[in-house]
N, C-alpha and C positions, 0 to 999 in steps of 0.2 A: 504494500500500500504506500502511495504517495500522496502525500495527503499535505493541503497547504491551509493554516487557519487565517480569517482574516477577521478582524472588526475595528473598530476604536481604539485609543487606549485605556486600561482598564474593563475591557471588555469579557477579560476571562482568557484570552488566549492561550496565556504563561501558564496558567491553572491547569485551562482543558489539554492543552498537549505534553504535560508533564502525567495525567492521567493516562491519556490515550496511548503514549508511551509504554507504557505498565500494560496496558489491555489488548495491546497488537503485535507487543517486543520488537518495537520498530526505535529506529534513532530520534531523539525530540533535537529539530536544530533551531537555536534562538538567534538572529542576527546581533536581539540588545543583548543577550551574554555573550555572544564571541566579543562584542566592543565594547563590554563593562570588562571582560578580562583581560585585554588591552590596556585599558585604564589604567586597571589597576596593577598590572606588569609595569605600567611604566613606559612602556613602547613608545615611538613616536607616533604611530597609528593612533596608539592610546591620547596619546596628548591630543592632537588633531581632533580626534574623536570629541574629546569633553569639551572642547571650546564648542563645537557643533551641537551637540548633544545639551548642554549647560543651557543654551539658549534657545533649545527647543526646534531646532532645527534639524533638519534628518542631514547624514552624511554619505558623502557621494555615491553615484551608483558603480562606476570604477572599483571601487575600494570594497563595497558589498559583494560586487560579485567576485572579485576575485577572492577571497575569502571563503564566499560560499564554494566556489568551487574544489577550491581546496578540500572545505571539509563535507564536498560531497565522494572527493574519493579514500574517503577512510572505509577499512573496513565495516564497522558497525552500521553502514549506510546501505549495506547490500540487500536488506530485504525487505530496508523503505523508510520513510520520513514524513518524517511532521516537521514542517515550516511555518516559524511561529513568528509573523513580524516581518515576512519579506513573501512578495515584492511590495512595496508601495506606493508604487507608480505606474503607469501603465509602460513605460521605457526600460523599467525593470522587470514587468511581467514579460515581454516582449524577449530580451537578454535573456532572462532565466527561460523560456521553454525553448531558445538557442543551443542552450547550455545543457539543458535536460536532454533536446533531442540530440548530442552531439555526445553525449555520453550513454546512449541509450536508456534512460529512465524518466520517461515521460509522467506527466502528473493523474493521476486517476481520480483526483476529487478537490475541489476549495469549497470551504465552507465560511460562509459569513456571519458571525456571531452577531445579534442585532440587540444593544442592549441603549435603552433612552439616556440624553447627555445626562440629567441630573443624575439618574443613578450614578454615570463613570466619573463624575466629579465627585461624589461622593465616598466610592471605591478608592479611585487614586488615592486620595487624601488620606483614608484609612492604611494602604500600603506605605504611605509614605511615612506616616507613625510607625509600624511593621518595620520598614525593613530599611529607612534610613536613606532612603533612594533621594539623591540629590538630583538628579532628570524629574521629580515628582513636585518640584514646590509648585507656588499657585500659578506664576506667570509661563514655567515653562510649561506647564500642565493647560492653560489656555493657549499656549505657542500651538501644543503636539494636537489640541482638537482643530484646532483652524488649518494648521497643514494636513491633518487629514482628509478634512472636508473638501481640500483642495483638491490635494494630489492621490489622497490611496482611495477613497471613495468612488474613482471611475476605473480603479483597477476589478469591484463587484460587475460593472458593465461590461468589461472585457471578460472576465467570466461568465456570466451570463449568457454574454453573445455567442460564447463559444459551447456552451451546453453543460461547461462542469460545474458550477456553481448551484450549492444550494442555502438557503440563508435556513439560520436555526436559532431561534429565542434561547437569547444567552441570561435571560434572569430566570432565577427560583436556586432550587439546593442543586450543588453540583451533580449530584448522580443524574436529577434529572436532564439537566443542562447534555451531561456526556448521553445517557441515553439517547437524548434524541440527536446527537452529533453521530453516534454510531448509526442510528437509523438513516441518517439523511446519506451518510458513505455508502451503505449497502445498500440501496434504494436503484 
């Protein structure tokens, strides 16, 4: 299974595909943890990375996908993924089924998580007490919905159009949430 999550921030993604990981023993690949481990390495990537990121800003698509590609040839990828947080944009949707077709592992499902903004403002905010996330305060947290609405938002269209997308209510208890993310794959 190859499997790509998409929604807002705070919409569940990080949650549902560290689950769905568990329930399909497939690889969960996060673009924000390959570039918060950067960070926090130290790397120049990393540096780069936070000044973008800090301000709410998404970082190049050069730099994502070579990265991704990287860690789509690791072992642990061989018999499938969850992509959590990429593509989000339709230039990057575009590059990534390049990439997928070019290494033989095309995508077999995106799901779009739909959950209303007050709720994800509320979630964020909660994470960000949790777990200390400096990409989470209020302004870069209003930055990451307005570039979405911009840019990852018409990457659901380009799904759509192409027939793999299915949108799935990302509010209530998680089992329910994955329930119906399993149902919508197998569908």
């Amino acid at each position: 299974m190859r499997l790509v999550l998409l929604g807002p921030p705070g919409s569940g993604k990080g949650t549902q595909a560290t689950r769905l990981k568990e329930k399909l023993g497939i690889a969960h690949i996060s673009t924000g943890d390959m570039l918060r481990a950067e960070i926090a390495a130290g790397t120049e990537l990393g540096k780069q990375a936070k000044t973008v990121m800090d301000a709410g800003n998404l970082v190049s698509d050069d730099i994502l996908l070579g990265m991704l590609e990287s860690r789509l040839t690791q072992a642990d990828v061989a018999k499938g993924f969850i992509l959590d947080g990429y593509p989000r944009n339709v230039a990057q949707a575009n590059a990534m089924d390049g990439l997928l077709a070019k290494i033989g592992q095309p995508l077999d499902a995106v799901v779009q998580l739909d959950v209303a903004t007050e709720l994800l403002v509320d979630r964020i905010a909660g994470r960000a007490k949790e777990q200390g996330r400096a990409d989470d305060n209020p302004e870069a947290v209003r930055q990451r919905l307005q570039v979405y609405n911009d840019q990852t938002a018409p990457v659901v269209d380009f799904y759509a159009g192409r027939g793999t997308l299915a949108r799935v209510d990302g509010v209530g208890e998680l089992d329910e949430i994955e329930a119906r993310i399993l149902a919508a794959i197998k569908a």
